[in-house]
C-alpha positions as CSV (number, residue, x, y, z in Angstrom):
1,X,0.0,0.0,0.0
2,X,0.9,3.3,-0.7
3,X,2.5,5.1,2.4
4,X,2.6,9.1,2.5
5,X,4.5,10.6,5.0
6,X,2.7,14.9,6.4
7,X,0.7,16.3,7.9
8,X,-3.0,16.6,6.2
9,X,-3.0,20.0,6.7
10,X,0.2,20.9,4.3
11,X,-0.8,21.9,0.6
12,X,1.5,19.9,-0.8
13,X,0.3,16.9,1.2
14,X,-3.2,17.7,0.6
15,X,-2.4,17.4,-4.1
16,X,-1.3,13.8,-3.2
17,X,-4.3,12.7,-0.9
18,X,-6.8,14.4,-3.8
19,X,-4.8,12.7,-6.5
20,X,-5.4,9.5,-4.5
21,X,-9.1,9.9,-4.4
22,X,-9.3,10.8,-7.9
23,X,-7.6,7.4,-8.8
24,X,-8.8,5.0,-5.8
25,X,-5.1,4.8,-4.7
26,X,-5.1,2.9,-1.1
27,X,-2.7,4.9,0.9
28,X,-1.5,4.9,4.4
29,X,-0.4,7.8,6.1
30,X,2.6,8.9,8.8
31,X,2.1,12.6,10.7
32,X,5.4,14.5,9.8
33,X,5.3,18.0,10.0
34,X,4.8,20.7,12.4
35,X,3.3,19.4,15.3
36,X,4.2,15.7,14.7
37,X,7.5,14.4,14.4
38,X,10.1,16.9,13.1
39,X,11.5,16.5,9.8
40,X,14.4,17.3,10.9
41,X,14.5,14.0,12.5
42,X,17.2,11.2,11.0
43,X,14.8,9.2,9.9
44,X,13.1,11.5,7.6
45,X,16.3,12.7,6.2
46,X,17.6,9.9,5.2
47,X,14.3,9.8,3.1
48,X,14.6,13.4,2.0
49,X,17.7,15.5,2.6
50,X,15.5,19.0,2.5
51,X,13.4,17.7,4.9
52,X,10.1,18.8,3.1
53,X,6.8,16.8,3.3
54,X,5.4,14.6,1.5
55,X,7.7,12.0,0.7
56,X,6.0,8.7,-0.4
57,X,7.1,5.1,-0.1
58,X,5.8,2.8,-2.5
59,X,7.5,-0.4,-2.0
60,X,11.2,0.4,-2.0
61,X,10.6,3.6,-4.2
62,X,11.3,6.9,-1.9
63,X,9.8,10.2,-3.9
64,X,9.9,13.5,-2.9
65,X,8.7,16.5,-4.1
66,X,5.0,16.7,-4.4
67,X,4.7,17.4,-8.4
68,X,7.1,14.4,-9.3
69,X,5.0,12.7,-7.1
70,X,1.3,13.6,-9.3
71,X,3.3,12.8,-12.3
72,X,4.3,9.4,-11.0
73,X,0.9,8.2,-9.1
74,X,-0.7,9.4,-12.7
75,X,1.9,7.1,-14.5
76,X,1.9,4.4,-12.3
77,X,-2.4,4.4,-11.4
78,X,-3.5,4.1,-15.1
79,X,-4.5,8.2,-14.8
80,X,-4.7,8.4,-18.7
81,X,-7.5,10.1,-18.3
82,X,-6.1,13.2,-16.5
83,X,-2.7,13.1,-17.7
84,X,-2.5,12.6,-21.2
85,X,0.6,9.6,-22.6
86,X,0.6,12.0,-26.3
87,X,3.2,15.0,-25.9
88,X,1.1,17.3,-27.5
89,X,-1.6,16.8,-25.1
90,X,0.5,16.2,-21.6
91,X,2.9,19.5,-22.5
92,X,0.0,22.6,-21.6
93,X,-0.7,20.2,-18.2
94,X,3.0,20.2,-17.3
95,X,3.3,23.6,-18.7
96,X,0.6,24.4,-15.7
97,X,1.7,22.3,-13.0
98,X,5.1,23.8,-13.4
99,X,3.5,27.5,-13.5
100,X,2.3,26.7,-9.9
101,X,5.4,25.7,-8.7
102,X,7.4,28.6,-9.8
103,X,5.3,32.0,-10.6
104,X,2.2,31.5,-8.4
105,X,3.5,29.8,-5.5
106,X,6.6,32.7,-5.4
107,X,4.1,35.2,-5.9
108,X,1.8,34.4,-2.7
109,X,4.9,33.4,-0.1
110,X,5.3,36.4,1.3
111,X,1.6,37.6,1.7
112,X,0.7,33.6,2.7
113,X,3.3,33.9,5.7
114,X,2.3,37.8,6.4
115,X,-1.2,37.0,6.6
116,X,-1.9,33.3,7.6
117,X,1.1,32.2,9.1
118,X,1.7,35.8,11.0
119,X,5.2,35.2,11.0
120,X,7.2,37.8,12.4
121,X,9.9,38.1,9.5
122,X,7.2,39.0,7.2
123,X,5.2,42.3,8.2
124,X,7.0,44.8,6.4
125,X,3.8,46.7,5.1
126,X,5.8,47.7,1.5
127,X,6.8,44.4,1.0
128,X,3.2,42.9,1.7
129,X,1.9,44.9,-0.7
130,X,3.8,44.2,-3.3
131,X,3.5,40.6,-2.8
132,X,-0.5,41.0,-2.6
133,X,0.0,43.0,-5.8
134,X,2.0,40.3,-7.8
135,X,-0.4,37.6,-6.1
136,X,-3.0,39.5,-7.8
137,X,-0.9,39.6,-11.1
138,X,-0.6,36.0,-11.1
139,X,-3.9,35.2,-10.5
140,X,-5.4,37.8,-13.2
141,X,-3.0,35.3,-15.8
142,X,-5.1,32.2,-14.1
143,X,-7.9,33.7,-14.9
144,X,-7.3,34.9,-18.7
145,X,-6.1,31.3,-19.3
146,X,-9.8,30.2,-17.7
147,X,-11.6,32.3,-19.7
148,X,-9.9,30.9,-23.0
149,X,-10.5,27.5,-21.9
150,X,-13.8,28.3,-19.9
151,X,-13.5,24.9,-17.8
152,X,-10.4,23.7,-16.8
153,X,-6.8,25.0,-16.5
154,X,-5.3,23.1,-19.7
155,X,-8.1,22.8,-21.8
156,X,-12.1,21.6,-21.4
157,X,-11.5,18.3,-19.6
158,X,-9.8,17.9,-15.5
159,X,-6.4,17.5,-15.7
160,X,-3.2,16.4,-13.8
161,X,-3.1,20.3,-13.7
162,X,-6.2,21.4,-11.9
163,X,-4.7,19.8,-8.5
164,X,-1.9,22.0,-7.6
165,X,-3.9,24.7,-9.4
166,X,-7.3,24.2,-7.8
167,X,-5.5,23.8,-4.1
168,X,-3.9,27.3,-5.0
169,X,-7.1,28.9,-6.0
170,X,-8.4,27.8,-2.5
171,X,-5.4,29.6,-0.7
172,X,-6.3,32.6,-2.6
173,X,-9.3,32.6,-1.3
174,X,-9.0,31.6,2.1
175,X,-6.1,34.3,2.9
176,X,-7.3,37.6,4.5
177,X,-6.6,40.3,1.5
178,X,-8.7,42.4,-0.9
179,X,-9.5,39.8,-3.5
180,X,-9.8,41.1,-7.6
181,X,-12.9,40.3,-9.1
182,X,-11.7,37.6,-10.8
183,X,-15.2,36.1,-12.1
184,X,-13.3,32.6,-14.3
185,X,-11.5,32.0,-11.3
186,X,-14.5,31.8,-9.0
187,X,-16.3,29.7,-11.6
188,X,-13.4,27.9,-11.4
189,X,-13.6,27.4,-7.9
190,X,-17.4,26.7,-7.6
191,X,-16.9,23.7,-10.3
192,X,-13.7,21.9,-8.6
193,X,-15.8,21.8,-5.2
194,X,-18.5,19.4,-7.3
195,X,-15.7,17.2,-7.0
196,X,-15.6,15.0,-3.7
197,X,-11.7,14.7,-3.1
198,X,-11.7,18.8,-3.8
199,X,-14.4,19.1,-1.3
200,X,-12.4,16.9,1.1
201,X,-8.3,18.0,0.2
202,X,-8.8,21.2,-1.3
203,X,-12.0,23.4,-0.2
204,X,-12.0,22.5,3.4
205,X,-11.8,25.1,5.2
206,X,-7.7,25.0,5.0
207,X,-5.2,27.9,3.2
């Protein structure tokens, strides 16, 4: 059985677990993570040296690094149907899922920790407003990209894509700042919650 190793309370925890449901995976998992058992701990970093959750064990396979780990579940779990085998139809969902990882999640870190987190190191108002402005910026380009595809982040049909990107659209809208009127986005938003590992990983109350 699959065994994922976080806390359910981590975004990047939370892609795998709705990845799982949207494939019937059977997974186990281990509380790492603030709170729990420190990363910092031995054992996890003999798993992985950045001591980052998730990390996944299936069988003797060790993966970090919650994207590689989408790509692989969808490999390995007959996901066809959300991540395409043909280049030309896999490329915009990588394109995507690697759009979240460097622009949008850079773009909310500072506001995310300002705001959420209320971490000390992060409540220089200048800075904070910059970051909610390029936050904004960021999710204006989400939104253009919705409204050409009017359903889904890569095209018509759910993708690999819509995970990271749909559990980022629900920290948009569950962190305390003046939120555009971004009205794709919402749609967006409204539509992912009709699905039931959404409901559960993504919309749930969580940032």
């Amino acid at each position: 059985m699959l065994k994922i190793l976080g806390r359910d309370s981590s975004i990047n925890v939370r892609k795998v677990l709705w990845l799982c449901d949207e494939l019937s995976i059977p997974w186990e998992r281990e509380e790492w993570g603030d709170g729990f058992r420190s990363t910092r701990d031995p054992a996890f970093l003999a798993l992985n040296p950045n001591a980052l959750i998730p990390v996944i064990k299936d069988q003797d396979l060790v993966l970090w690094e919650s994207n590689a780990i989408l790509r692989y579940l969808a490999n390995a779990w007959h996901g066809e149907g959300i991540y395409s085998p043909q280049p030309r139809e896999r490329a915009p969902i990588d394109q995507w899922i690697d759009w979240q990882a460097t622009e949008l999640n850079t773009a909310w870190r500072y506001a995310f920790m300002s705001l959420v987190r209320h971490s000390p190191a992060h409540q220089d108002p200048r800075l904070l407003a910059a970051a909610c402005k390029g936050w904004t910026h960021s999710m204006s380009i989400l939104n253009q990209q919705l409204e050409k595809t009017g359903r889904y982040v890569a095209g018509r049909h759910f993708s690999l894509a819509d995970i990271p990107i749909g559990l980022s659209v629900n920290r948009w809208y569950e962190t305390p700042l003046d939120h555009a009127d971004f009205p794709a986005v919402r749609t967006y938003y409204e539509r992912l919650t009709e699905r039931s590992g959404y409901a559960r990983w993504g919309r749930n109350g969580t940032p």
